[in-house]
N, C-alpha and C positions, 0 to 999 in steps of 0.2 A: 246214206242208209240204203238207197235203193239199190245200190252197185254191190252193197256186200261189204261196207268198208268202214263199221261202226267206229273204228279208232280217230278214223279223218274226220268223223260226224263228230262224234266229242268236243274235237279241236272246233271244230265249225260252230258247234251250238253252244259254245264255253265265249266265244270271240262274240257272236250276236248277242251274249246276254248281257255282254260288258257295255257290247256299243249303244243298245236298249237301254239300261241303266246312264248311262253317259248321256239322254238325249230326253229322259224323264220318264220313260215308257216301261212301268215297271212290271206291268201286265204282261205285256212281251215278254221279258226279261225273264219271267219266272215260267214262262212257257219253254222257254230255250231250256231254264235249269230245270226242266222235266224231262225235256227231249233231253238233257245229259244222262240225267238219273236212268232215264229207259235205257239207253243204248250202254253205259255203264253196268247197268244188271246184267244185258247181254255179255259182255266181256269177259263178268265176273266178277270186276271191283267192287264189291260190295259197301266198303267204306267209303270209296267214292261218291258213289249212288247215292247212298243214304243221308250223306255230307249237302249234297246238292239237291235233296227231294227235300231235304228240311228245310233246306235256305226257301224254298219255293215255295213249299208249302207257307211258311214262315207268313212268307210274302204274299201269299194267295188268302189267307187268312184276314189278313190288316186290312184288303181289299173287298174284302165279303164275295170275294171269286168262287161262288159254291162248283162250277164245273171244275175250275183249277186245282179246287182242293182235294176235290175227290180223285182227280188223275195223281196227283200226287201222292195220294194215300195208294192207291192203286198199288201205284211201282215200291212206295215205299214200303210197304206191307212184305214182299217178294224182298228186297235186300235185307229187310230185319228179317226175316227167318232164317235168309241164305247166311246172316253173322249170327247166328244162335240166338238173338232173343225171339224165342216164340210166341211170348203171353203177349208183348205188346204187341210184333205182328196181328197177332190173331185178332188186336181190341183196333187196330189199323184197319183193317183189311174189312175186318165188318163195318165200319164205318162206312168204309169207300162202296161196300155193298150197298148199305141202306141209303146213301146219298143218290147211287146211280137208281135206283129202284123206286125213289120220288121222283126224280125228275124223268123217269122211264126209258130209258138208256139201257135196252134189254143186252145190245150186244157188248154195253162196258160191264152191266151187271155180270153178264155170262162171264168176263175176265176175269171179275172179283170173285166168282164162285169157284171157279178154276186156283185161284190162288188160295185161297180158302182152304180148298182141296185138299194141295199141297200143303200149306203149313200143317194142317190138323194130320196130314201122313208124318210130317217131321216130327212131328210134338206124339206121334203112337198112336194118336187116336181115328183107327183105322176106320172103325164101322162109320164116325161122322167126315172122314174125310169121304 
């Protein structure tokens, strides 16, 4: 990721969630399949992303991982707008807002506002974006 080379990072954090999963570390595991899902967004695969923000979240849910969940909703938020659904983006995205905003996470909150942003520019609605 830091080189520039999200494709390599996919492969890379697709193979750690496996060997995670493989060793009982599922906490890990769904952390990788975030780091997929982010650097997936980047590339553009959006199905991918969203494929792999679910399995995490999925996962981060079962666990009561409230920080997990809310990264997860983050990114997941951003590839459901970028495949056209926007309403559940939007009911996403605020979630992952009001998550970061309890636990006072100003600079993840600020991410959620910014996606936020965006979906409600994709969905028209100019003046609340």
């Amino acid at each position: 990721m830091f080189h520039g080379d999200a494709g390599t990072s996919v492969s890379e954090f697709e193979a750690a969630a496996k060997r995670f999963e493989e060793v009982g570390d599922f906490r890990n595991a769904s952390v990788q399949r975030i780091n997929v899902g982010s650097c997936t967004n980047e590339l553009g695969d959006w199905a991918r992303s969203e494929s792999a923000l679910r399995e995490a979240l999925a996962s981060a849910e079962r666990m009561g991982l409230v920080p997990l969940v809310a990264q997860a909703k983050l990114n997941l938020g951003l590839a459901l707008a970028r495949r056209g659904q926007l309403s559940e983006a939007l009911t996403v995205e605020r979630e992952a807002l009001t998550m970061y905003a309890r636990q006072g996470l100003r600079r993840l909150e600020g991410g959620a506002r910014m996606y936020l942003g965006m979906i409600r520019l994709a969905s028209g609605n100019v003046e609340a974006a």
